[in-house]
Each structure stands twice: as structure tokens, then as C-alpha cells.
C-alpha positions in Angstrom: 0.0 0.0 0.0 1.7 3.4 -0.9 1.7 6.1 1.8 0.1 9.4 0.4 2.2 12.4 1.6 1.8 16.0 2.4 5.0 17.8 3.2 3.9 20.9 4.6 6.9 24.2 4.5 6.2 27.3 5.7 8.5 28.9 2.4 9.4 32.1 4.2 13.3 31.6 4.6 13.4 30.1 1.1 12.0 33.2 -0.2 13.5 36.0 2.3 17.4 34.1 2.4 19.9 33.6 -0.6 21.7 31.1 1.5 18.8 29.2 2.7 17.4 29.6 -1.3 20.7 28.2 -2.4 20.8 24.8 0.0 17.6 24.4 -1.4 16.6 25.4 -4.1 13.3 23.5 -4.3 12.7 25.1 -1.0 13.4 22.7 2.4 9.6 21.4 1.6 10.9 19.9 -2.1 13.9 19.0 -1.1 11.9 16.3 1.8 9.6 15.0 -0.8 11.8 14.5 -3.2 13.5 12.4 -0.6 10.8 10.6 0.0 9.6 10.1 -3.6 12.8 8.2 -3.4 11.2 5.0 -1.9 8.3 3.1 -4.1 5.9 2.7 -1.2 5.7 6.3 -0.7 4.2 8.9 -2.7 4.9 13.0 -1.0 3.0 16.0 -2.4 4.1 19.4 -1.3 2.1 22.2 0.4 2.8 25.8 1.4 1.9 28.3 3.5 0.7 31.0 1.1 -1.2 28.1 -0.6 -5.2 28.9 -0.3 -6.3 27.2 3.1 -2.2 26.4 3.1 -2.6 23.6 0.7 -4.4 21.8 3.3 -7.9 21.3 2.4 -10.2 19.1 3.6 -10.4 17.3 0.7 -7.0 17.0 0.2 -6.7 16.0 3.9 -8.9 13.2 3.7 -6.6 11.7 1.3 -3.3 12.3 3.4 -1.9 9.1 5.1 1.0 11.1 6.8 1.5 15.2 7.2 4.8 16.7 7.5 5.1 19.4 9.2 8.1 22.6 8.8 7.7 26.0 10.5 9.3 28.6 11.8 9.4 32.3 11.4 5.4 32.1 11.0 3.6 30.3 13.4 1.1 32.5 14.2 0.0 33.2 10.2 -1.2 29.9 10.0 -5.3 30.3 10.2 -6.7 28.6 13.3 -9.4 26.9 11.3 -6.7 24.6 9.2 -4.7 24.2 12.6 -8.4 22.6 14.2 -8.8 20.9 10.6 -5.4 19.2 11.0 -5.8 18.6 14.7 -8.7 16.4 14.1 -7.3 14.3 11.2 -4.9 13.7 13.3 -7.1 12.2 16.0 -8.9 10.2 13.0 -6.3 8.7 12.1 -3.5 10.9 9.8 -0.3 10.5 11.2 2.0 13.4 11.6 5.6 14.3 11.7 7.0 17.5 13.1 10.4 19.0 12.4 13.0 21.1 13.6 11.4 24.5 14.7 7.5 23.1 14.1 8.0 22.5 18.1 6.6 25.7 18.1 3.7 24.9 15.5 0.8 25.8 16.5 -0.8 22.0 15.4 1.8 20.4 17.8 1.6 23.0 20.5 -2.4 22.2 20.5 -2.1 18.3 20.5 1.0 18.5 23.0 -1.0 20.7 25.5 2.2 22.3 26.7 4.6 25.4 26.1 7.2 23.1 23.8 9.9 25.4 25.0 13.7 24.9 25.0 17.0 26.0 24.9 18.7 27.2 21.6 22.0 28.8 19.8 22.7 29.0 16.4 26.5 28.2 15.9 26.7 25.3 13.4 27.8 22.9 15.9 28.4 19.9 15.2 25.7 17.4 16.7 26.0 14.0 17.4 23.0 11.6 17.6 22.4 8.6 19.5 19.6 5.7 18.9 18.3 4.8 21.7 15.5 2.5 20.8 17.4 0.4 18.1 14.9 -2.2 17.5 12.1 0.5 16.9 11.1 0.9 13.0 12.2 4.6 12.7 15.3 3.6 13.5 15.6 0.9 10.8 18.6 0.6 8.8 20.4 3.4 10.5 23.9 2.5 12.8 24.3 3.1 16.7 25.0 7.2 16.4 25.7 9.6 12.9 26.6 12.9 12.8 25.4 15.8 11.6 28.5 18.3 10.7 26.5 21.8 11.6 23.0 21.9 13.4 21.2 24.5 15.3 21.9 23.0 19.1 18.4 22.5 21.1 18.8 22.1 24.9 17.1 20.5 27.9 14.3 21.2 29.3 12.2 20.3 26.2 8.5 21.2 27.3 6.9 18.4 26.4 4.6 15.8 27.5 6.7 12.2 28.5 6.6 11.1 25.2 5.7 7.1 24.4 8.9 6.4 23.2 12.6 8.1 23.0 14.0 7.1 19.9 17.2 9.3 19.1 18.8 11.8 21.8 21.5 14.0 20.9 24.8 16.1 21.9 26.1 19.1 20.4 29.7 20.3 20.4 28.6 23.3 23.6 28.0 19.9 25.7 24.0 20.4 25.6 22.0 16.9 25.1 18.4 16.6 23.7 15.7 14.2 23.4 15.9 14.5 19.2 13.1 11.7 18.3 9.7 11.4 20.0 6.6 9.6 19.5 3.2 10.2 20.8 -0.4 9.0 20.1 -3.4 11.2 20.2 -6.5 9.8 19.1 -5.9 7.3 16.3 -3.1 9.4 15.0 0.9 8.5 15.6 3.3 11.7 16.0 7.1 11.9 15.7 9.1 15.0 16.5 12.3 15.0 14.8 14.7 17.5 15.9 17.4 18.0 13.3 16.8 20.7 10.3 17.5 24.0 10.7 17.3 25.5 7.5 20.6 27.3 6.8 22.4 23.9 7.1 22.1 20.9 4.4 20.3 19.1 6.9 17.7 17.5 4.6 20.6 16.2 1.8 21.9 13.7 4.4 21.6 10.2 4.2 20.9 9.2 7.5 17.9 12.0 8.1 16.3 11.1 4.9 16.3 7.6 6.0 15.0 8.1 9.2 11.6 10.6 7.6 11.2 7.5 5.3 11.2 4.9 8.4 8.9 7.3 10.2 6.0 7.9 7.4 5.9 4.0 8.0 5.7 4.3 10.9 3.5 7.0 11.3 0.9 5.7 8.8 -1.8 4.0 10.8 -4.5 1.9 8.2 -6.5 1.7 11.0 -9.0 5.0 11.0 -11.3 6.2 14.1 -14.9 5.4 13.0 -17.4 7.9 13.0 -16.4 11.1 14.6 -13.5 11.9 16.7 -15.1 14.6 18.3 -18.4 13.5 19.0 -19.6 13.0 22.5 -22.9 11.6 21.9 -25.9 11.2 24.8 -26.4 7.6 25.2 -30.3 7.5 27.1 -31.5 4.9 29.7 -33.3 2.9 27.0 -30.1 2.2 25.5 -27.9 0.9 28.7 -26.6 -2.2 28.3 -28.4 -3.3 31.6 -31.8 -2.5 32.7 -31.6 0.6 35.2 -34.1 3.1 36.7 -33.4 6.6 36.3 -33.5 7.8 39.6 -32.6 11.8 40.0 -33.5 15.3 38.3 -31.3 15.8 35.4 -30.7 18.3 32.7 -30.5 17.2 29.4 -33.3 15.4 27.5 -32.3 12.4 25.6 -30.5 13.1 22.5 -29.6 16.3 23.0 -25.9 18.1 22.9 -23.7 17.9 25.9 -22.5 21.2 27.1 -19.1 22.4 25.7 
């Protein structure tokens, strides 16, 4: 079964930066699903920011098996009604992977429920990083540590919930360490933060990285959906209890009708 892709970039530094334009060309958004496109079982579209409804319709949603996910210098131009739109395909279901700077998305800061805050200095240090979970599918293929020559270092505390799984953590050359490769679950949808790709760095041309997206759209890629609606919370009367029971007390909703939100 081939694993429809969106890769999602927010196309600002590609635009605004000749050296971030001349790493990638394509922009940082191309550049991934080209990558990707790379392996037969997977098939990655692009979307961008200044794309009507950012390229993420519904309709185009509905067919997305995996959302990739790259921001940075615009979080807060992304409209609210996409961010909800995304939230809730993810709890049906879509899986999605967040990069580099996206910690401060405003899709991952609403399904994480937290601040996502952490250290940060931008020195092209070299960063080092470690698989921790080396029987864990995103980590297929890939040896015990690799290297990445320059990297924007992010530092503990990561604000974060504990995450299901730590699958990469990493050192920079300043002596900071970082949880580099997280998984969560909320609703039907799997999630991986991936740390590495800040975008004035060739980040996205490495082997080992483009490995590690392809492992996790696998990964991420759940064939089992939600049924019905995520978000419902439907009123389920007396009549329909699974055991007989008396209604006993004053109440204030009549069957059927919506909850209070």
C-alpha cells in the first residue's frame, strides 16, 4: 500500500534568504519530498503556507496518510481553522511528523498541551546523535549514532509531555543533550518529533535523516481510522444501557440532546 504524503513548509526563509534559497533550491519542503519520492511505497505532495487554506484542504486531507510538518518564522499566520482541521485528522487517524522548529507549531503545541519550550543557539555545531530504541522501526537501517557536521543546538528542558517512546537523543559540540526523536499517540493518529533541520544547514541532503523521515512515514501511517467522529460525545439514554436501570434523580438534558461544551 503506498503512503500518500503531504509535506507541509512554511516557504518564508526560502523566499527572504539567498543562503537558505541556495541549500535548497526547491525550498526545504521539495527537497523532503523529493526524498521521499525516493522510496516506491511512498508517494509526497508538497504544500505551502501561502497556498489557499495552506494547501491543506479538507479534501486533500482526507486523502493524506502522513502530514509533514516545517515551521518557523510564522507560526502565528497559520489560520486557526486549518490548525483545528489538522488537529482532528490527526485524531482520526492521519499520522503526523514535526520537524525542527515546528515545536513551536501551533498544530503540535495544540495536540501536545504544553509550552514546547527549550534551549537554543545557532552556531553550526556539530551534533551528534544517538539511537536509543534500536529495534524501533524509525530507527531501521540506521547504525548506533551519525553525525550531523552543523546543526542549530536545542537544549534540555524540552517542554513536552513524556513522550511514548525516545528514539534518538543528541549532543552538540557546547556539551547540551536533547531528546531528538519522540513519539506520541493522540487519538488514532501517531506523531514523531524529529529534531534536526534548521534551515541554513544541508540538513535535509543527508543520508541518515532522509532515512529516518522515510522509516517514520511508516511508521506514522496508521490503516486503522477512528470510526465515526473523533469529536463526538454523543448522549447515550436509559433505553439504551446495556443493563436495565431506573433513572433515579433530576437531570438536565433530554435524551439526544448536545452535551454542554
Amino acid at each position: 500500500m503506498t503512503t500518500k504524503v503531504i509535506v507541509w513548509g512554511e516557504n518564508v526563509h526560502e523566499q527572504k534568504s539567498e543562503t537558505v534559497r541556495g541549500i535548497y533550491p526547491s525550498g526545504m519542503h521539495g527537497c523532503i519530498a523529493s526524498a521521499l519520492n525516493d522510496d516506491p511505497d511512498i508517494s509526497a505532495e508538497t504544500a505551502i503556507l501561502q497556498d489557499p487554506e495552506h494547501g491543506l484542504s479538507a479534501e486533500r486531507l482526507d486523502g493524506t496518510d502522513v502530514l509533514i510538518w516545517w515551521g518557523h518564522a510564522a507560526h502565528g499566520e497559520v489560520d486557526d481553522a486549518v490548525v483545528e482541521r489538522v488537529v482532528e485528522r490527526v485524531w482520526h487517524g492521519m499520522g503526523l511528523i514535526v520537524l525542527h522548529s515546528a515545536h513551536f507549531a501551533k498544530v503540535f503545541m495544540r495536540l501536545m498541551g504544553s509550552p514546547c519550550n527549550l534551549t537554543w543557539r545557532e552556531a553550526g555545531e556539530r551534533e551528534r546523535l544517538w539511537v536509543t530504541a534500536p529495534g524501533h522501526p524509525i530507527a531501521a537501517g540506521l547504525p548506533d549514532h551519525f553525525e550531523l557536521e552543523n546543526e542549530e543546538m536545542y537544549g534540555e528542558p524540552f517542554g513536552v509531555p513524556e513522550p511514548l517512546e525516545t528514539i534518538f537523543i543528541s549532543w552538540f559540540q557546547g556539551g547540551e543533550a536533547f531528546r531528538s526523536g519522540l513519539t506520541y499517540r493522540r487519538g488514532a493518529g501517531n506523531i514523531f518529533y524529529f529534531r534536526p533541520g534548521h534551515e541554513t544547514y544541508p540538513t535535509y541532503h543527508d543520508a541518515n535523516v532522509q532515512r529516518v523521515l522515510k522509516n517514520a512515514v511508516k511508521w506514522a501511517h496508521s490503516v486503522r481510522r477512528a470510526e465515526g467522529s473523533a469529536i463526538d460525545a454523543p448522549n447515550r439514554p436509559v433505553k439504551e444501557a446495556l443493563e436495565p436501570i431506573e433513572e433515579r434523580g433530576p437531570r438536565l438534558h433530554k435524551d439526544g440532546e448536545e452535551g454542554l461544551r
